[in-house]
C-alpha positions in Angstrom: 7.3 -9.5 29.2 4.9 -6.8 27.9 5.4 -3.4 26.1 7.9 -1.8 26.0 9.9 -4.6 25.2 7.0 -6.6 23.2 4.0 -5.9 20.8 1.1 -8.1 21.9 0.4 -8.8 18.5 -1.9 -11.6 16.3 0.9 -13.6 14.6 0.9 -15.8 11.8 3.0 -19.1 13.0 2.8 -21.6 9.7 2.4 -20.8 6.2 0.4 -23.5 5.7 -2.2 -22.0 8.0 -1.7 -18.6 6.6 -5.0 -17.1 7.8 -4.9 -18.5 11.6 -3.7 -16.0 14.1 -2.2 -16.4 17.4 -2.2 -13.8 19.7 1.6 -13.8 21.3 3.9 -11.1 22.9 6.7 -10.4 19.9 9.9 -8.4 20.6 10.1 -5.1 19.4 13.7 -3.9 19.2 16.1 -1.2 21.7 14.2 2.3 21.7 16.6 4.8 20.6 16.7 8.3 20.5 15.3 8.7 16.9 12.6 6.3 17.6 8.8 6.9 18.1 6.3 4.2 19.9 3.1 4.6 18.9 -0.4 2.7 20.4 -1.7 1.9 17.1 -5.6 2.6 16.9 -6.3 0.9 13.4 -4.4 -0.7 10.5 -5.5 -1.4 7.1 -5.2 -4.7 5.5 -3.0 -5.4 2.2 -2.7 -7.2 -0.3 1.2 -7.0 0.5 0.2 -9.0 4.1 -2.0 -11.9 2.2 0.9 -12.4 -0.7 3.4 -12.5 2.2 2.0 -14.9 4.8 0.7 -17.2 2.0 4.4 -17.4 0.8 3.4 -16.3 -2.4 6.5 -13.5 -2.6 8.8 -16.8 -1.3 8.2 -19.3 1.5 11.6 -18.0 3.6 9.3 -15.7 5.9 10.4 -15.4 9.7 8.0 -16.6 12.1 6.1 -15.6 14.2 5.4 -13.0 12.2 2.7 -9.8 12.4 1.9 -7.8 9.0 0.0 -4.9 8.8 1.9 -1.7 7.5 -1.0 0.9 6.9 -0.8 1.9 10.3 -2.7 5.0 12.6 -2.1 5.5 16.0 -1.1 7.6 19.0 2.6 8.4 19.5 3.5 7.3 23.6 7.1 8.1 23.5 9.5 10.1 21.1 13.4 10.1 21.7 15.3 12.8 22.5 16.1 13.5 18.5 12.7 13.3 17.5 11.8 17.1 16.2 8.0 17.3 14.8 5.9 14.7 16.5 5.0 14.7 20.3 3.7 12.6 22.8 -0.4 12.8 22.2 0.2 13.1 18.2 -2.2 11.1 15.9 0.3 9.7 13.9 1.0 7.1 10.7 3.1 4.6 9.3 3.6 2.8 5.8 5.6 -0.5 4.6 8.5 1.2 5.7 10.6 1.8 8.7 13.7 2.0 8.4 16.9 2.9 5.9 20.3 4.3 6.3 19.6 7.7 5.4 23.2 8.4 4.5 23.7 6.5 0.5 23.5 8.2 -2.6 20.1 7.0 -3.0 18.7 8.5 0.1 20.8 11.6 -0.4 18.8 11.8 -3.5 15.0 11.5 -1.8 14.8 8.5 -2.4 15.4 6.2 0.6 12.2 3.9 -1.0 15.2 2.5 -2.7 17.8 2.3 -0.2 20.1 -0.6 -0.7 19.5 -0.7 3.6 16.0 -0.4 4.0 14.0 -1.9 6.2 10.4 -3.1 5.8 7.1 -2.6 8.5 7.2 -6.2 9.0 9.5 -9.0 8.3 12.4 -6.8 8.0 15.5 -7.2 10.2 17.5 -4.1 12.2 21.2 -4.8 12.9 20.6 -6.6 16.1 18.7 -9.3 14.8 14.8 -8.1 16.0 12.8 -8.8 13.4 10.0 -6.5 12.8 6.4 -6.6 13.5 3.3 -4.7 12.0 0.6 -3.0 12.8 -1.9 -6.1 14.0 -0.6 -5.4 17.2 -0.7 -3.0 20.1 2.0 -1.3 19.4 4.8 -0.3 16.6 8.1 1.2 17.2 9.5 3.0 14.0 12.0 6.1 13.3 11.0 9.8 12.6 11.7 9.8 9.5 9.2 7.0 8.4 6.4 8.1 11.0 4.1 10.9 10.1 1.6 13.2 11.2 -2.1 12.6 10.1 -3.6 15.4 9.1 -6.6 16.6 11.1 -9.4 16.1 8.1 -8.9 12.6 8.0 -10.7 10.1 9.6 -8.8 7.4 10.7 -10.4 3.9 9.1 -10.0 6.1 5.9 -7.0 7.9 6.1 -4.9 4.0 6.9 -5.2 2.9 3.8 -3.4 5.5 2.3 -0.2 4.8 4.2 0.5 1.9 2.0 -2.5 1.5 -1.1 -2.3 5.2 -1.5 1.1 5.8 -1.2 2.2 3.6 -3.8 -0.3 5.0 -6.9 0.3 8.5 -5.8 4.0 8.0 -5.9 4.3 6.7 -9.7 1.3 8.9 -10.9 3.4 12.5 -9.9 6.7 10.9 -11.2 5.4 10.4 -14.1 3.9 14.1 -14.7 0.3 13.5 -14.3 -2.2 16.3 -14.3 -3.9 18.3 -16.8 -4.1 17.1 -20.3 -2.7 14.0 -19.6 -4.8 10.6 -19.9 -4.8 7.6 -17.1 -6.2 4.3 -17.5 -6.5 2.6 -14.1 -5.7 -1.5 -14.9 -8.1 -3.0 -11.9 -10.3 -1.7 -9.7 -9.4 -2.9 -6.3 -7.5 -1.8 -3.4 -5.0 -0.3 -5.2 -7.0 0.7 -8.2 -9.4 2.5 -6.6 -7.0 4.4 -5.2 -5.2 5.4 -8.4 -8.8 6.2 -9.9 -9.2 9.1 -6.8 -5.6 10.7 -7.2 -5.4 10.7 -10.8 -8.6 12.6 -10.7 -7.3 15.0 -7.6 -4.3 15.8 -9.8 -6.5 17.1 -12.5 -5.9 14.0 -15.6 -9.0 12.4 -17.0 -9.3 9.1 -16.1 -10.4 5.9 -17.4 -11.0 2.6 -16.0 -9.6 -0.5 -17.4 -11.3 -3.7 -16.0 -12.1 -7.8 -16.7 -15.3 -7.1 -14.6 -18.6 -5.0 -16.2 -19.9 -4.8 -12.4 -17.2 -2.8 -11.4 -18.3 0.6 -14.5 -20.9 2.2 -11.6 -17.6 2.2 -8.9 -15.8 3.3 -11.5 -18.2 6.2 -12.1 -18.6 7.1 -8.6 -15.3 7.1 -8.1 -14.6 9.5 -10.5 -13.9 7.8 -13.8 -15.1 9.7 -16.9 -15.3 6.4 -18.1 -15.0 2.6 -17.9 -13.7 -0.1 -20.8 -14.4 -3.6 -20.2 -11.4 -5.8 -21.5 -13.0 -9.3 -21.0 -13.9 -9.4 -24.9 -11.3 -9.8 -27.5 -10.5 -6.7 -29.7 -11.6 -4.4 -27.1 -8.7 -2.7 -27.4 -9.1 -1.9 -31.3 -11.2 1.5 -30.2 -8.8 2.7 -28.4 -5.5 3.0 -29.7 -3.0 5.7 -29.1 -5.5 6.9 -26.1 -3.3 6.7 -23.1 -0.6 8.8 -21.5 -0.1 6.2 -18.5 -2.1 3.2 -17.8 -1.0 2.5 -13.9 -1.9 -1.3 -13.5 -3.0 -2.0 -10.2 -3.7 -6.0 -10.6 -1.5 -8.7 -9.5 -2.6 -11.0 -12.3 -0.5 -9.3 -14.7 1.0 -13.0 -16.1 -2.4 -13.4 -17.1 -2.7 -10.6 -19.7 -2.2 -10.2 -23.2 0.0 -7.4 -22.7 0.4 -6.4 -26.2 -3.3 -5.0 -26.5 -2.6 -3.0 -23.2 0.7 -1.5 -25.0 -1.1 -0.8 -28.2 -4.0 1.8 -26.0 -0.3 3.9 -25.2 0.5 6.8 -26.1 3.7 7.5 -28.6 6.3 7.0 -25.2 3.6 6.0 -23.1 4.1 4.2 -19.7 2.7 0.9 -18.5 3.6 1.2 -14.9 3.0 -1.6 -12.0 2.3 -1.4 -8.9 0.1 -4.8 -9.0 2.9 -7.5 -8.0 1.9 -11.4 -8.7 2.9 -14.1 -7.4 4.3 -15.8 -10.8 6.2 -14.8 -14.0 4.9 -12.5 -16.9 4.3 -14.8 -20.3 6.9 -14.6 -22.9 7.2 -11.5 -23.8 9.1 -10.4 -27.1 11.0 -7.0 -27.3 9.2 -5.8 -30.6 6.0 -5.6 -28.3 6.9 -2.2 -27.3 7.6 -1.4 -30.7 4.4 -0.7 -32.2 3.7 2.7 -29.7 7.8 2.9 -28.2 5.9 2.5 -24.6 7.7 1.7 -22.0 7.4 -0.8 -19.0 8.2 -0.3 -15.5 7.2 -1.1 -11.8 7.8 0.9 -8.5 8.0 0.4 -5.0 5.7 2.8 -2.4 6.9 5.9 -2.1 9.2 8.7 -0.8 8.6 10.6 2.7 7.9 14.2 0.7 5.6 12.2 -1.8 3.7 10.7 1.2 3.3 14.1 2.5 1.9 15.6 -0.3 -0.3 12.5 -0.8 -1.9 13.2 2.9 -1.8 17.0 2.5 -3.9 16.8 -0.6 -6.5 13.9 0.8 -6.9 16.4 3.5 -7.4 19.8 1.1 -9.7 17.8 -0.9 -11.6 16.0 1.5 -10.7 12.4 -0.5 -12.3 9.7 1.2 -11.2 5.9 0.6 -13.7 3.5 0.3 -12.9 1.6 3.6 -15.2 -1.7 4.9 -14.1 -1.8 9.1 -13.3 -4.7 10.8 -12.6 -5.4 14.8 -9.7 -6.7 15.4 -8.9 -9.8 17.0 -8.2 -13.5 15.5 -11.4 -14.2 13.9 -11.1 -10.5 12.7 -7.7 -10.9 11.1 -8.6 -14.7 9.3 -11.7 -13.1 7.7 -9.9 -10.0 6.5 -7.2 -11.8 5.0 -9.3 -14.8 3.6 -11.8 -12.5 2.2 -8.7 -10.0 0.3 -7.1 -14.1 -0.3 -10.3 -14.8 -2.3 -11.3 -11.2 -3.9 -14.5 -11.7 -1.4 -16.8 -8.7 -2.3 -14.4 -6.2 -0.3 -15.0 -2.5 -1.3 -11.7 -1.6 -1.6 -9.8 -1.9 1.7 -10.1 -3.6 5.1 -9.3 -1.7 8.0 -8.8 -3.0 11.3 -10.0 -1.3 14.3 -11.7 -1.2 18.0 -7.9 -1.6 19.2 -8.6 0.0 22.7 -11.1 -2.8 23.2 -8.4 -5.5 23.2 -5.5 -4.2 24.2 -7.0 -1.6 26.6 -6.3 2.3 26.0 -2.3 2.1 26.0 -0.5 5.2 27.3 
């Protein structure tokens, strides 16, 4: 039964054969009267989707399953609550669609945290439907987590932002950056890229931090006032003391030697991660944070006001992600997520488009 009961979505149906897609009609759950369909148009591809249908964030995955939660479209049908999107609306969603909206931690802004929330994909409403992301024709999510796109954006751009850029810009303004304030950006990928263009948009100078020399004239274009290679050992002796934040943006964190990152903070400095891997951090002894009293956190996306903001300012300061375009369809979907798999030259972010040529021009 097609839409509006289903998505006619590219599924994976084995985590064993993570990057082969089958194209099947999923359910999407009851529309209610908060609820917004949208006739998604492109969807950018995250690391998020590889570590999840790989099992690499745990094995217990429902199948069949779509990912995809950096998601641009056309809004088909509102409910009757819905109050600032209409019917025609270019319109995003990010890794999250739903929360209860009614705990102390939503209350508070800060429904990212809600003991009740639901994710893009993989998540699970009340009634059992498990949901299904943005590799598909069409997403069903609530008001609250769907947003307008502003009109400066381009689309294959701007769909990286709802999940990539959403969670640097999130951590980077809770953490008071702007002028005066130096950020190292840990890894210059998807993410890292990313944190590289808002730290510079809020006005901190930025540094890169990176295993790779190839990556300094990215870095540079990018923004970066300048790039530190950290493949040789004691590269770290020059630069002591130098950072307010370093915002690590790899997910081979249980690789590092994490005290030589630590000693580059700041007196109260912040080593914050938003690079998740797939295995334990090394041993890691308390007195390493004593040298420079840093601290070490993580955080997940980002609020609805922060996303906001984030889109606002990509629009007022014409901020363009560095976006490589991919058609979607199976072949489309095993390269994107085998090349991101296998750090495969991608410069930063996949984006998968020409939706209207497979599942026609949806209304």
């Amino acid at each position: 039964m097609p839409y509006p009961e289903t998505t006619d979505a590219f599924t994976v149906t084995d985590i064993k054969k993570w990057s082969e897609f089958k194209r099947q009609e999923v359910p999407l759950k009851k529309f209610e009267e908060d609820d917004i369909d949208i006739a998604v148009d492109a969807c950018g591809v995250c690391a998020s989707d590889v570590h999840k249908i790989t099992g690499g964030w745990g094995a217990d995955i429902p199948l069949p399953l779509c990912v995809g939660h950096e998601i641009i479209g056309r809004a088909i049908k509102v409910g009757s609550k819905v109050k600032n999107i209409k019917v025609g609306d270019r319109v995003g969603v990010g890794a999250q669609v739903g929360a209860d909206l009614t705990c102390d931690n939503c209350k508070a802004n800060q429904e990212n945290y809600c003991p009740n929330q639901v994710d893009t994909y993989g998540g699970s409403y009340p009634d059992g439907t498990i949901t299904q992301g943005g590799y598909s024709s069409h997403v069903r999510a609530h008001q609250y987590f769907t947003f307008k796109i502003p009109d400066g954006l381009d689309t294959a751009l701007a769909a990286p932002m709802l999940c990539a850029g959403l969670t640097t810009f999130s951590p980077l303004k809770r953490l008071g950056v702007g002028p005066g304030k130096k950020v190292a950006v840990l890894g210059l990928g998807g993410l890292g890229h990313f944190g590289v263009l808002w730290a510079k948009a809020l006005g901190a100078e930025v540094v890169v931090l990176s295993h790779s020399p190839n990556k300094k004239d990215d870095a540079l274009k990018l923004g970066a006032q300048e790039f530190i290679a950290t493949g040789e050992n004691g590269w770290n002796e020059k630069h002591k003391f130098a950072f307010d934040v370093i915002l690590n943006c790899a997910d081979a964190t249980h690789k590092f030697d994490l005290q030589a990152y630590f000693s580059t903070l700041k007196v109260n400095g912040y080593f914050h991660n938003v690079g998740f891997p797939d295995h334990p951090l090394k041993d890691l002894m308390v007195q390493a944070f004593g040298a420079t009293g840093c601290y070490f956190g993580a955080s997940h996306i980002g609020n609805r006001a922060e996303m906001e903001e984030m889109l606002e300012l990509a629009a007022k300061q014409d901020i363009k992600s560095w976006v490589q375009t991919l058609d979607i369809s199976e072949q489309g979907c095993k390269e994107a997520v085998e090349r991101v798999y296998n750090g495969d030259n991608v410069r930063f972010r996949f984006t998968l488009v020409g939706y209207d040529k497979v599942f026609g021009e949806r209304s």
